[in-house]
N, C-alpha and C positions, 0 to 999 in steps of 0.2 A: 271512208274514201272508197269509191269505185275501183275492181278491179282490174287491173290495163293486160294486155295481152300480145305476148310476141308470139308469131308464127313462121317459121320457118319452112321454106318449100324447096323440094329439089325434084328428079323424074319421079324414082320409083319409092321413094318415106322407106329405105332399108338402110341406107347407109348414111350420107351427110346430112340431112336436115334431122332425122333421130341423134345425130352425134351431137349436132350443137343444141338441139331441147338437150341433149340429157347434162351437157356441159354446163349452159347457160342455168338450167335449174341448180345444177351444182355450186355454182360462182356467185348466185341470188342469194341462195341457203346460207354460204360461206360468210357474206358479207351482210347477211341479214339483213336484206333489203325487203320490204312488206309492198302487196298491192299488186307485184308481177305474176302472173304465167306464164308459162313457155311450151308452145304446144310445135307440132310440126306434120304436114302434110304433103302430097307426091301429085305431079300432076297429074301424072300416069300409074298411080298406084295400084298394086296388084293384091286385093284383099283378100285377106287370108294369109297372104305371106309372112316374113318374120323380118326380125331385125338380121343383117348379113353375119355370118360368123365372125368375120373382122374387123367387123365395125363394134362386137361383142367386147373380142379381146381386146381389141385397143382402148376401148374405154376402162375395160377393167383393168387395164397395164396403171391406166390412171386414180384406181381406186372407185371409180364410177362403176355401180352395179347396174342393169339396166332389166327388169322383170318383167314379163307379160306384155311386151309391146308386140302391136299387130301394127299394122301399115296401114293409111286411112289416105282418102282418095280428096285431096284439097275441092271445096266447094263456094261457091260463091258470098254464103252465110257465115263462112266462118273467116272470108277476107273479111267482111264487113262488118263482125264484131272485133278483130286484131286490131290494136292498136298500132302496130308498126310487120308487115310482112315483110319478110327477108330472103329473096331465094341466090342458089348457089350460081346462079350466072345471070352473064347480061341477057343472056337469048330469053332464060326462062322468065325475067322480070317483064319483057318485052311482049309475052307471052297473054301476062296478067294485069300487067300495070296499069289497065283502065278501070281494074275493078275496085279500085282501093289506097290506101295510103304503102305503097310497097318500091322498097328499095333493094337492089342490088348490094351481096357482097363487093363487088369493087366498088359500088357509091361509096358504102364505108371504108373499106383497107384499100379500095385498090389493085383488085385481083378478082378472076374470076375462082371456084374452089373444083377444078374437074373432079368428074365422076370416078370414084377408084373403084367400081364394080368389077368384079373378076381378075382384079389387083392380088398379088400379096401384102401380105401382112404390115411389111414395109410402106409400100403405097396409102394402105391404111395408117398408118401412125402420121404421117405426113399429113393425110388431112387432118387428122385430130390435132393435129398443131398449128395447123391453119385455123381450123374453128375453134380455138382458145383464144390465138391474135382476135378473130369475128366479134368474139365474143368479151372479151375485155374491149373492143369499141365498143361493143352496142351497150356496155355498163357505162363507159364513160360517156358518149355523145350522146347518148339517148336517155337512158334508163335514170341517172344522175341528174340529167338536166331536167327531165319533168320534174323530177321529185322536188327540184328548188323553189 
């Protein structure tokens, strides 16, 4: 079977869309599900930079370690081999949406996921629990229903 591929975009690939690859890889693994990857990219990303320290801690508040991540600059090649792109708002999907198969987090839940950059730590955990809710839809409506 061919490999399918989610990818996740938000501005800068440091905080939300690295949260939900690293969740969503997480919840894959968990539930042994075969065939998925879960990549993520910034439309405006700033290479060379790192994953945000809060966005560090809160995952690892959830046992999610997250190692050697750099922030990669979304490019038209890599919409085009995703199976399903997902960015954290309606502006940003609106942005890309002619390039691909790409949906909005509120398509799915119902919500946009703001940017918590230069947030505390608090702000941080709030999105990590917004991109769990993300993330158990895109298992259930997505990920689950191809596999049928």
């Amino acid at each position: 079977m061919k490999r399918k591929k989610i990818l996740f975009v938000c501005t800068g690939n440091t905080c939300r869309s690295p949260m939900a690859e690293a969740l969503l890889r997480c919840e894959i693994k968990k539930r042994k599900i075969k065939w998925w990857d879960v990549l993520s990219r910034g439309i405006s990303a700033e290479v060379g930079g790192n994953l945000s320290d809060n966005s560090r801690i809160a995952l690892e508040e959830d046992g999610i370690t997250v190692a050697d991540f750099a922030p990669k600059q979304l490019t038209q090649k890599i919409i085009e081999s995703s199976t399903l792109v997902i960015t954290m708002t309606e502006a940003q999907k609106q942005m890309i949406e002619d390039c691909g198969n790409v949906r909005s987090v509120r398509d799915i839940c119902g919500f946009d996921v703001p940017d918590p950059y230069g947030g505390d730590i608090n702000i941080y955990r709030v999105t990590r629990d917004a991109l769990k809710t993300v993330c158990n839809a895109v298992i259930e409506d997505y990920i689950l229903k191809f596999e049928e």
